[in-house]
N, C-alpha and C positions, 0 to 999 in steps of 0.2 A: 504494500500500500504506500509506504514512502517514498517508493523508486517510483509511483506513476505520480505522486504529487513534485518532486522533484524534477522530473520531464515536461510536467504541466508548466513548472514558473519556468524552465529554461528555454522551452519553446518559443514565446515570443520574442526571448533577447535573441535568442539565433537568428532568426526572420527579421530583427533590425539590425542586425551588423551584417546581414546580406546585402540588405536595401541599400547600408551607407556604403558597404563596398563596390555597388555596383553604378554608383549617383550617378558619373560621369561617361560612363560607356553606350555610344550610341547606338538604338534600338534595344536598349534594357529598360525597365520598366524604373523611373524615379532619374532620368537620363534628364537634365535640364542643359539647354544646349546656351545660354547665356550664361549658368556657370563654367561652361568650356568654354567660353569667346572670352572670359574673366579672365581664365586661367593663362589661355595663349595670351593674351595680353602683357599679362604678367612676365610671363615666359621672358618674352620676346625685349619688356624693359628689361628684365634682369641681364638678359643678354645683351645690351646695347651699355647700361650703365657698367658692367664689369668690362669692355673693350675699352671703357672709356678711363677705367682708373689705372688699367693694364698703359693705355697711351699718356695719362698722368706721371704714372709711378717711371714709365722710361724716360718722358722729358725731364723731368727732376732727377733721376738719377745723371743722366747726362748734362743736366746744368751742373751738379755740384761735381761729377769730376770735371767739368771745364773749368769750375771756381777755384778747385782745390792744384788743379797746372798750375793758373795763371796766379796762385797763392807761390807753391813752390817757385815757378820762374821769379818771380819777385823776392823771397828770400835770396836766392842763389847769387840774385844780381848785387843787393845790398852786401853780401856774404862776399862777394868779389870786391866792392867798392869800399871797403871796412877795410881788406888784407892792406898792410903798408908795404909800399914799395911797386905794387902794382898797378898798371894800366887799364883803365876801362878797357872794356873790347870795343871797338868801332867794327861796325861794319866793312867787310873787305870789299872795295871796288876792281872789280875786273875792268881791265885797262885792253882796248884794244890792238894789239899789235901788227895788224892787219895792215895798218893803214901805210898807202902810197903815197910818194910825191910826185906834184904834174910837172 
C-alpha cells in the first residue's frame, strides 16, 4: 500500500520535469517558439560581446607592450646619456659615394 501511494505523489513530479525538459524543442508539446527566438538572441549577443572583449583584451595587451618598449628604449637612452665619458649616439648618415664630376 505505500509503494502505490509513493508512485501516486511521484507521478506528477515526473510528468513536470518532462514538460520542462522538453519546453524548447520544436513540435513537442509546451514548445514556445518566442522562448527560442529569446534564447538565439541571446546566443548570438553572447557571441558578439565575447569577440568583442577577445579584440579589447588584444588591443590592450598590444598597447602596453608598445608602452613598456618605448619605456625600456627610454631608460636605455638616459642609461647611455648618464655613462661619463660617453657620446650620445647620433644617427649615422650614409654618404653617397657614387657621385661624379661633369
Amino acid at each position: 500500500m505505500k509503494w502505490l501511494l509513493i508512485c501516486a505523489t511521484l507521478l506528477p513530479l515526473s510528468g513536470m520535469a518532462n514538460t520542462l525538459n522538453n519546453t524548447n524543442q520544436p513540435g513537442q508539446q509546451g514548445y514556445n517558439p518566442s522562448t527560442q527566438r529569446m534564447q538565439t538572441q541571446m546566443q548570438n549577443q553572447q557571441s558578439r560581446q565575447k569577440y568583442k572583449l577577445q579584440q579589447d583584451q588584444q588591443r590592450q595587451s598590444q598597447d602596453l607592450q608598445q608602452k613598456m618598449q618605448e619605456q625600456r628604449n627610454s631608460a636605455t637612452q638616459r642609461l647611455q646619456q648618464s655613462q661619463p665619458g660617453t657620446q650620445p649616439q647620433q644617427p649615422q648618415i650614409q654618404q653617397n659615394n657614387n657621385s661624379t664630376t661633369p
